[in-house]
C-alpha positions as CSV (number, residue, x, y, z in Angstrom):
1,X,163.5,3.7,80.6
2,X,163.4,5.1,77.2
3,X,166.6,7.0,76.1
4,X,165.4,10.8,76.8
5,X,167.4,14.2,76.9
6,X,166.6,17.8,77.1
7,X,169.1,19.6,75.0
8,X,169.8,21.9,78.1
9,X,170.8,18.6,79.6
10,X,173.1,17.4,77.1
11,X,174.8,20.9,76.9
12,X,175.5,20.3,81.3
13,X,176.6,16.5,81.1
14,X,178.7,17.7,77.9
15,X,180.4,21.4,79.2
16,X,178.8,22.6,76.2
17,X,177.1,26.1,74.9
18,X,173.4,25.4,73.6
19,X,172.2,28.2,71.6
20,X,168.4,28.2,70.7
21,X,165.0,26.8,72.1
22,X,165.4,23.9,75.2
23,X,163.9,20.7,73.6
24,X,163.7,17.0,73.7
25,X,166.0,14.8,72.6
26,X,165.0,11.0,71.8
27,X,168.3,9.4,69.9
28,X,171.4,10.2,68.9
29,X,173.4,9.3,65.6
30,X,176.4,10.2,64.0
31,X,175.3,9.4,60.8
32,X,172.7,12.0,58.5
33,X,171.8,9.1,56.9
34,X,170.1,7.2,59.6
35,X,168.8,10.2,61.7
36,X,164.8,9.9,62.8
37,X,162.6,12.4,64.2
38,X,163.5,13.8,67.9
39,X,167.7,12.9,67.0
40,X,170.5,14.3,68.0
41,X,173.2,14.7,65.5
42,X,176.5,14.3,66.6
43,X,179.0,16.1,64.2
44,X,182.3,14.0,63.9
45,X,185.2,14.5,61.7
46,X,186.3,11.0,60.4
47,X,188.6,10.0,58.0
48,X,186.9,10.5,54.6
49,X,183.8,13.6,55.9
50,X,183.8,15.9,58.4
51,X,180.0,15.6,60.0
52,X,180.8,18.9,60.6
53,X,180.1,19.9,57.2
54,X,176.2,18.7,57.0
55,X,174.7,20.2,60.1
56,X,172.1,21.9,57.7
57,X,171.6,18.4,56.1
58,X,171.3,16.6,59.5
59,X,168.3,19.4,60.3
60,X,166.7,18.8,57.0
61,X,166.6,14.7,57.7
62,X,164.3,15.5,60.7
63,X,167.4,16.5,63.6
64,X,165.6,17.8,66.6
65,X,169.0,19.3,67.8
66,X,172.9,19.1,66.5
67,X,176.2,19.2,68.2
68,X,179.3,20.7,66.7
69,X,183.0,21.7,67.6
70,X,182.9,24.7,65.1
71,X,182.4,28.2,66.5
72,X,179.5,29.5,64.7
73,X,177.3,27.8,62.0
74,X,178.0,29.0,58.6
75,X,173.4,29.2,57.9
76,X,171.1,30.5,59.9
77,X,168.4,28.5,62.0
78,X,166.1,28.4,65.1
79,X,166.9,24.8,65.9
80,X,168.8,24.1,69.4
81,X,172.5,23.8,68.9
82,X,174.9,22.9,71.1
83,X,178.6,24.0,71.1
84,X,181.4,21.8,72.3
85,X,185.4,21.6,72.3
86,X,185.6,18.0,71.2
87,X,182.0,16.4,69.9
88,X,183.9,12.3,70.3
89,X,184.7,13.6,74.2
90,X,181.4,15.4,74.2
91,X,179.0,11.5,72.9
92,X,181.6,9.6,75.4
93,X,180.2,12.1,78.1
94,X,177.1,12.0,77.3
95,X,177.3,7.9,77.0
96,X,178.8,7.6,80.4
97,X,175.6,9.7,81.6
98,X,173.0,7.3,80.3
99,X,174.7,3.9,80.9
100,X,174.8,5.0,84.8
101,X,171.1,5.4,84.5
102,X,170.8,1.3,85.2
103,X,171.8,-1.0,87.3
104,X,173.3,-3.6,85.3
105,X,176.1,-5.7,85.2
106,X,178.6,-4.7,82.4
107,X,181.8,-6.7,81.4
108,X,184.3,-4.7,79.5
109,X,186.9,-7.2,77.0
110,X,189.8,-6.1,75.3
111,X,193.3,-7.2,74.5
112,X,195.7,-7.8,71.2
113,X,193.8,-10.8,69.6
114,X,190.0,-12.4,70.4
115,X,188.7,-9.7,72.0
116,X,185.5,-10.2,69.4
117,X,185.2,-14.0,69.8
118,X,185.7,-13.8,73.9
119,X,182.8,-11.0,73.8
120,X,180.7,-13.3,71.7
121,X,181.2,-16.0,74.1
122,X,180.6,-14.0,77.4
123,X,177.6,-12.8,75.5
124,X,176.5,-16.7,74.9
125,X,177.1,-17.1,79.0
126,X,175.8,-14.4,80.6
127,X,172.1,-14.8,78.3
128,X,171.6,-18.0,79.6
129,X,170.3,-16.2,82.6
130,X,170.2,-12.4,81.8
131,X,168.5,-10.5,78.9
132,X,172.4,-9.0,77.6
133,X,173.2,-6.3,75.4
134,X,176.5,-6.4,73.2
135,X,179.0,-4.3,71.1
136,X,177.8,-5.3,67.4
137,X,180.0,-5.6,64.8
138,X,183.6,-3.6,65.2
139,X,181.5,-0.6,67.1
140,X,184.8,-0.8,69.6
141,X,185.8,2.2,69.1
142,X,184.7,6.5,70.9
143,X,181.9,6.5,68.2
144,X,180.7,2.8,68.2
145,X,181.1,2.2,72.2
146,X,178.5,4.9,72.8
147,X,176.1,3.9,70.1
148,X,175.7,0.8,71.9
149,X,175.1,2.4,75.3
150,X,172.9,4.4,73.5
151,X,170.9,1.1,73.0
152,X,170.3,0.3,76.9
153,X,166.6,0.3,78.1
154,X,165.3,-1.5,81.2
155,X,164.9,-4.6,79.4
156,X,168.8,-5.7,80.0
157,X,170.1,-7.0,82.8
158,X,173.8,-7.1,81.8
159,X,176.0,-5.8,79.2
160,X,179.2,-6.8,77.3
161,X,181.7,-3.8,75.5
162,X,184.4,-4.4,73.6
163,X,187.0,-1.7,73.5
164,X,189.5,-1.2,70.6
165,X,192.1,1.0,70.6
166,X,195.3,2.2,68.3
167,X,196.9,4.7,70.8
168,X,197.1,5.0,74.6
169,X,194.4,6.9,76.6
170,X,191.9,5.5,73.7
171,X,190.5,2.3,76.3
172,X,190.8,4.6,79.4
173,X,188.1,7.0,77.5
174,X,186.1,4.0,76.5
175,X,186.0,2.6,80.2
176,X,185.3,5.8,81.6
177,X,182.3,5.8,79.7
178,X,181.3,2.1,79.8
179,X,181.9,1.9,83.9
180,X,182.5,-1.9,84.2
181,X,181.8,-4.1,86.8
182,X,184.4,-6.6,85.6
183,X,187.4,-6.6,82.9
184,X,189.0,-9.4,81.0
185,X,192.2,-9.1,78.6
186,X,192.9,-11.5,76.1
187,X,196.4,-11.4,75.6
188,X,199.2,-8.9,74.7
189,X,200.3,-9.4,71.0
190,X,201.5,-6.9,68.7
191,X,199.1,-5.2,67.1
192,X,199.5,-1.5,66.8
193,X,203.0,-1.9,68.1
194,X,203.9,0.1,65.1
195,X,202.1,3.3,67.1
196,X,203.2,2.0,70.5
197,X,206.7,0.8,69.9
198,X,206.8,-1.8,72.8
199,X,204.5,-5.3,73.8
200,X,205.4,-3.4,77.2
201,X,203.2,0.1,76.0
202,X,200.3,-2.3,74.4
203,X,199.9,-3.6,78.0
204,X,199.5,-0.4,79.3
205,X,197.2,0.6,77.1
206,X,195.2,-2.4,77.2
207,X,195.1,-1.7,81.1
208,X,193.5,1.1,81.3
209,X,190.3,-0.3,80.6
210,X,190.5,-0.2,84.5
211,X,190.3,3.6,84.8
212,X,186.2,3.8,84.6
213,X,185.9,0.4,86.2
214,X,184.5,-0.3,89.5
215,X,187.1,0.0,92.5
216,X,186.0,-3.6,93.3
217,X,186.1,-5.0,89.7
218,X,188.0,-7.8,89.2
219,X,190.7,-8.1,86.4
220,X,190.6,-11.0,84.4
221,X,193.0,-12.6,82.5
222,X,195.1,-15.1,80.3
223,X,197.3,-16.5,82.5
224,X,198.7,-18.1,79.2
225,X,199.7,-15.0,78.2
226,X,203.5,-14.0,79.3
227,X,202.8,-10.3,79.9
228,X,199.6,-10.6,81.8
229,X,201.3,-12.5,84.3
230,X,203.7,-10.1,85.3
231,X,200.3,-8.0,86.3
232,X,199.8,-7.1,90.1
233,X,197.5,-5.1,91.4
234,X,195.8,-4.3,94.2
235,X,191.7,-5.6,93.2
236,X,191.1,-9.4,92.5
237,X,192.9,-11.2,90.0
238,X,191.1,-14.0,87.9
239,X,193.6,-16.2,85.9
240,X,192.3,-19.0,83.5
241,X,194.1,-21.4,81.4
242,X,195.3,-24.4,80.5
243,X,197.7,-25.0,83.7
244,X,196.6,-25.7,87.2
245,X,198.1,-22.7,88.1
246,X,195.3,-20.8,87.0
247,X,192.0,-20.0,89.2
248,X,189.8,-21.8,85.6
249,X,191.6,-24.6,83.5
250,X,190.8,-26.9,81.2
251,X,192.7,-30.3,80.5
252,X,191.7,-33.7,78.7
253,X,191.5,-31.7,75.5
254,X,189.7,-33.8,72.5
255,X,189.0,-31.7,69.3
256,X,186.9,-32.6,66.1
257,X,186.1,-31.0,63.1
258,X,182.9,-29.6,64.7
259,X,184.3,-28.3,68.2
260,X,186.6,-28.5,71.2
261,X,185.9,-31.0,74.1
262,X,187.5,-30.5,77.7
263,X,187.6,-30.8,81.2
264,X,186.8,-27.8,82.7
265,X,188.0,-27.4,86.1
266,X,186.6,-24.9,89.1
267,X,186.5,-24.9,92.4
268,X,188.2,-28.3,93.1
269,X,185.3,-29.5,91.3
270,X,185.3,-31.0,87.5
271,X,182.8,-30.3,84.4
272,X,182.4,-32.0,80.5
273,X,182.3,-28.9,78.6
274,X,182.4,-28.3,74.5
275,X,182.9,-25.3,72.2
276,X,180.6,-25.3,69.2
277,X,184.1,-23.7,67.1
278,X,187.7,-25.8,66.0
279,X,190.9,-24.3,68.3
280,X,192.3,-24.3,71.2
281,X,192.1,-20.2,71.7
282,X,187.9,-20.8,72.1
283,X,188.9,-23.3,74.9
284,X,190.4,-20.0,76.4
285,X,187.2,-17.7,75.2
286,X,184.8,-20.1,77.1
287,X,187.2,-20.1,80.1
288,X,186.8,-16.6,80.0
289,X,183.4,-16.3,79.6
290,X,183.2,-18.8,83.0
291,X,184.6,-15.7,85.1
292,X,182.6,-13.8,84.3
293,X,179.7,-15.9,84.6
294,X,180.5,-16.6,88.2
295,X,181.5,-13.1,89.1
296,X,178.1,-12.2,88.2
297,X,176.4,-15.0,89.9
298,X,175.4,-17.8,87.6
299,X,176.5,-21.2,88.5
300,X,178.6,-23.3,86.7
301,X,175.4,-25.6,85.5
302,X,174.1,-22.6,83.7
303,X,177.3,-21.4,82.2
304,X,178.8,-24.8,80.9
305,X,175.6,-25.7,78.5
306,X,176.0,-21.9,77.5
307,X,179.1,-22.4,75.6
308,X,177.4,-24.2,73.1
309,X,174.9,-21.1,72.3
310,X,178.3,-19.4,71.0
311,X,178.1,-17.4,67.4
312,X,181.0,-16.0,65.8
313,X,180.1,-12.3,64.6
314,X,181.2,-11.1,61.0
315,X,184.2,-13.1,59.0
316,X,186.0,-14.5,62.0
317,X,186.9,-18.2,61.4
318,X,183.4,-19.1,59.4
319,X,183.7,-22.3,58.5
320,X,181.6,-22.6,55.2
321,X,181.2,-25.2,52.6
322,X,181.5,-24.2,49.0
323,X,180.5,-27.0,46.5
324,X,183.4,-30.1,47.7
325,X,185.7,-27.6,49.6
326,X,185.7,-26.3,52.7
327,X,186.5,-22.6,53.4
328,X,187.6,-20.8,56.7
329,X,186.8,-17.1,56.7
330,X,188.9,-15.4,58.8
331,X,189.4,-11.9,57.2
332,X,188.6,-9.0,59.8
333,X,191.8,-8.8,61.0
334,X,195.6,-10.3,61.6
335,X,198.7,-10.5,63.5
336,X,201.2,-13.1,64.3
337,X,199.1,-14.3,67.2
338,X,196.1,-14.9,65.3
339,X,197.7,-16.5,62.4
340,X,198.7,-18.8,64.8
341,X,194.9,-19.3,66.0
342,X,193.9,-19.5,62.3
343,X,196.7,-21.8,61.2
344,X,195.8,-24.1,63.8
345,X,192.2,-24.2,63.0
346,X,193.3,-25.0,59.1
347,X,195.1,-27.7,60.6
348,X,192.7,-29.8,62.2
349,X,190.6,-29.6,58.5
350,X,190.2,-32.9,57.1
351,X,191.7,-33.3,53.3
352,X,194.3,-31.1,51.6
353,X,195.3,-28.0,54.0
354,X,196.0,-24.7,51.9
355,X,196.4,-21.3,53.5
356,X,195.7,-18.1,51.5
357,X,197.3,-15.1,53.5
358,X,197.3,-11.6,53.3
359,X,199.5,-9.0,54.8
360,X,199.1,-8.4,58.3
361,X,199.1,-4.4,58.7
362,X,200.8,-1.9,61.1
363,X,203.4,-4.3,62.4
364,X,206.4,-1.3,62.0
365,X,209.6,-1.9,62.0
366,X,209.2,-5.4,62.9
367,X,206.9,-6.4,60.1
368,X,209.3,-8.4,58.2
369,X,210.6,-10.8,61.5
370,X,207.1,-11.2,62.8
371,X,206.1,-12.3,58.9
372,X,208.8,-14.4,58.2
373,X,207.9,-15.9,61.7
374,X,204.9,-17.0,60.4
375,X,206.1,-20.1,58.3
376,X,207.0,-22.1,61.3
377,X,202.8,-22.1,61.7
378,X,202.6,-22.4,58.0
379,X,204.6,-25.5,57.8
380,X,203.0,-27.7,60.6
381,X,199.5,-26.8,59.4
382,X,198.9,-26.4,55.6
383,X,200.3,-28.0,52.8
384,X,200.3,-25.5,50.4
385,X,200.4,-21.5,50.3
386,X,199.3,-18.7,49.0
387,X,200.7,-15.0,49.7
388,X,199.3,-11.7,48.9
389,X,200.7,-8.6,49.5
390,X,204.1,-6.5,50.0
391,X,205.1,-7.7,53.5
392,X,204.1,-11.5,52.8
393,X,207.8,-11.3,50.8
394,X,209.3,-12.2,54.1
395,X,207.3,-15.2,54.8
396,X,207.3,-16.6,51.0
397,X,211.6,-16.4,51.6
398,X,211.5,-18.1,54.6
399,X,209.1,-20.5,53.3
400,X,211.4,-20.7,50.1
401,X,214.7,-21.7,52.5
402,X,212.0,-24.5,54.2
403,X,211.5,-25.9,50.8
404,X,207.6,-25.1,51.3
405,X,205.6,-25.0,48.2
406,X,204.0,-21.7,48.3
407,X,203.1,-18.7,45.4
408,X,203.4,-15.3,46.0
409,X,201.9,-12.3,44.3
410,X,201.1,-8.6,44.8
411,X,198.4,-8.7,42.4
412,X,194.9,-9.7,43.8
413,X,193.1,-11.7,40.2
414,X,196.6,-13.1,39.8
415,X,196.2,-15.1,42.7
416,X,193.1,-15.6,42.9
417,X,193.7,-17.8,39.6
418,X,196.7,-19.1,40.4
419,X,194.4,-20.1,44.1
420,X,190.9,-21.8,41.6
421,X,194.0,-23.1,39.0
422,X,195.3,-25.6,41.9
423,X,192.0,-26.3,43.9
424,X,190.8,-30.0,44.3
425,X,188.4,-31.8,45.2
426,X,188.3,-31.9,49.3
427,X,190.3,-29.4,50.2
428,X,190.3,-26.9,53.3
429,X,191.4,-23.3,53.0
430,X,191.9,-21.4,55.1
431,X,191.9,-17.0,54.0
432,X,193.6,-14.6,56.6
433,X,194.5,-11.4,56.7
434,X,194.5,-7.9,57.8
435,X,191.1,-6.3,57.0
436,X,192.5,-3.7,54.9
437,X,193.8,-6.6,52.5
438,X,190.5,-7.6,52.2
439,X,190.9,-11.3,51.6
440,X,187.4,-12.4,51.4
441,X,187.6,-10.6,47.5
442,X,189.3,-14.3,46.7
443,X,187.4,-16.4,49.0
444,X,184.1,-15.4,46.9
445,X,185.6,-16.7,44.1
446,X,185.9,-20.1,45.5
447,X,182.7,-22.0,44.6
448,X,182.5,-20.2,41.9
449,X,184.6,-22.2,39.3
């Protein structure tokens, strides 16, 4: 099947008012830029334009048809347009339409932390056997979850969506339009905590990605994570782990510079199994992954080999080597949890350990004890740091009482020279932080001496 709408179509799935000619619709994008012939422009008001504002433009780049939330156009033309309330409701709608179109098997992933890097691997599983589509990039959000629907075709056999969210009701809208067959959270950390207050309201949110799933879709999740094991529900329940208590565990834990060995252990029955990545959390991404794989119906001979097809996507713990040191790129994102993840990484590096941090972002009101909290991390893993930003005050004092030699600066080329001024030979660095701190601006620099 080829993606293909009338635009008297669209205007039913959507509840919207289509005003002109009935024609055919071959794509949609939210983007003028990138429109083709036969598109459908979706008009969305972000942050910095209002798509609103370039209907006419959208028509001009070869639109077939455009969708808006204004009540009349402010130009005149022939071309079909359809009228909706809310154009990101309206693409979820229209998403949820298309992806029920095949018969496939979709996992949906979210949670506080690793949501990216548990996607990757369930994508590394489930393609050892099926022909899998996946959320690219940070597309986890009501305009990137349906652009990847949008990308279904007979070809795939499965699917794996990641779902972001900031707010509650966000993951419930992306479910509703993904319809999973099978869910998995990560964990329950504190991102966005300054928007929902509570660890308590983040679980909430995070289980809603149940509202579009499949009555019999089973739940997975980190039984390592404190929160997620207060969950009961009535559907099945998949825990994995490192503790026999869970329904997937992995012991005899051996790690090297290139990867994770372990036991993995299923069934009352034992496998050998490695991650291609340094950490402990991708122990939990590949025990992850393993659900799934079996919920869907590969065996445990096809998924353990799999683990090894892993691939991080973007700058998520990229371990890189730039003349004689060692970088780890780990600069889409950050919260305590992660820095954690991160720190631990750094830690296994051989050489010198130094960790160049950035300010981890919409913490709220406890930004400066989930900060400070870092050093305890810090110390066991690195032996030098480097701070950047407003909130990393809290962690360079409590670093200063632990007698921790670190530098601190609000001023990006000032520690980026005070970072290349103390570089040797050998050393590991490790650069995290919240994307909005953009940290990989100093990690370029490295190299470059």
């Amino acid at each position: 099947m080829i993606f293909m709408f009338t635009t008297e179509e669209i205007a039913r799935v959507t509840g919207g008012r289509l005003e002109g000619e009935n024609c055919a619709v071959t794509s949609v994008s939210t983007d003028t830029r990138s429109i083709g012939a036969g598109a459908l422009f979706v008009a969305v008001k972000g942050e910095s334009f209002d798509g609103n504002d370039f209907l006419e433009n959208a028509f001009q780049n070869g639109a077939a048809a455009v969708m808006t939330e204004r009540d009349e156009l402010n130009f005149t033309t022939d071309k079909p347009v359809i009228f909706v309330r809310d154009t990101r409701a309206a693409q979820l709608a229209l998403a949820r339409y298309y992806r029920d179109k095949f018969n496939l098997k979709l996992c949906g992933v979210t949670g506080s932390v690793g949501k990216t890097s548990t996607k990757d691997m369930i994508f590394a599983v489930l393609s050892a056997r099926f022909n899998t589509l996946k959320t690219e990039g940070n597309f986890n959000n009501d305009i990137g979850l349906p652009r990847t629907l949008f990308g279904l075709n007979n070809s795939f056999d499965a699917a794996v969506i990641e779902m972001g969210m900031s707010d509650l009701g966000e993951i419930s809208a992306l479910s509703k339009a993904a319809h999973p067959n099978a869910a998995v959270i990560t964990n329950i950390g504190f991102c966005h905590i300054e928007n929902l207050k509570t660890q308590e309201n983040i679980l909430k949110a995070k289980l809603e990605i149940l509202d579009g799933a499949d009555e019999n879709a089973p739940l997975i999740l980190c039984g390592e994570d404190e929160l997620l094991n207060t969950v009961k529900l009535d559907r099945k329940l998949i825990r994995y782990g490192f503790g026999k208590q869970n329904d997937v565990y992995a012991d005899d834990i051996s790690s090297t510079e290139n990867g994770e060995k372990f036991t993995l252990h299923y069934g009352g029955k034992a496998y050998s199994a490695q991650v291609p990545v340094v950490g402990e959390h991708h122990i939990l991404n590949a025990l992850a992954a393993f659900c799934v794989g079996i919920e869907f119906g590969l065996t445990p001979e096809e998924i353990v080999p799999a683990f090894m097809n892993y691939s991080a996507s973007g700058m998520r713990q990229k371990i890189e080597q730039r003349g004689d040191v060692t970088v780890i790129l780990d600069c889409y994102n950050a919260s305590p949890t992660s820095m954690e993840s991160s720190l631990g990484v750094l830690g296994r590096m051989n050489g010198r350990k130094i960790a160049v941090l950035g300010d981890m972002l919409e913490l709220g009101a406890m930004s400066k004890q989930l900060h400070a909290g870092v050093a305890e991390f810090v110390e066991k893993n690195a032996d030098l740091c480097f701070l950047f930003g407003t909130e990393m005050k809290a962690l360079r004092d409590e670093l200063f009482k632990r007698e921790f030699p670190v530098f601190h600066s609000e001023n990006k080329s000032e520690l980026t020279q005070l970072l290349l001024q103390n570089l040797k030979s050998g050393d590991a660095v490790l650069f995290k932080g919240s994307r909005g701190m953009k940290m990989e601006e100093i990690a370029e620099k490295v190299g470059k001496r």
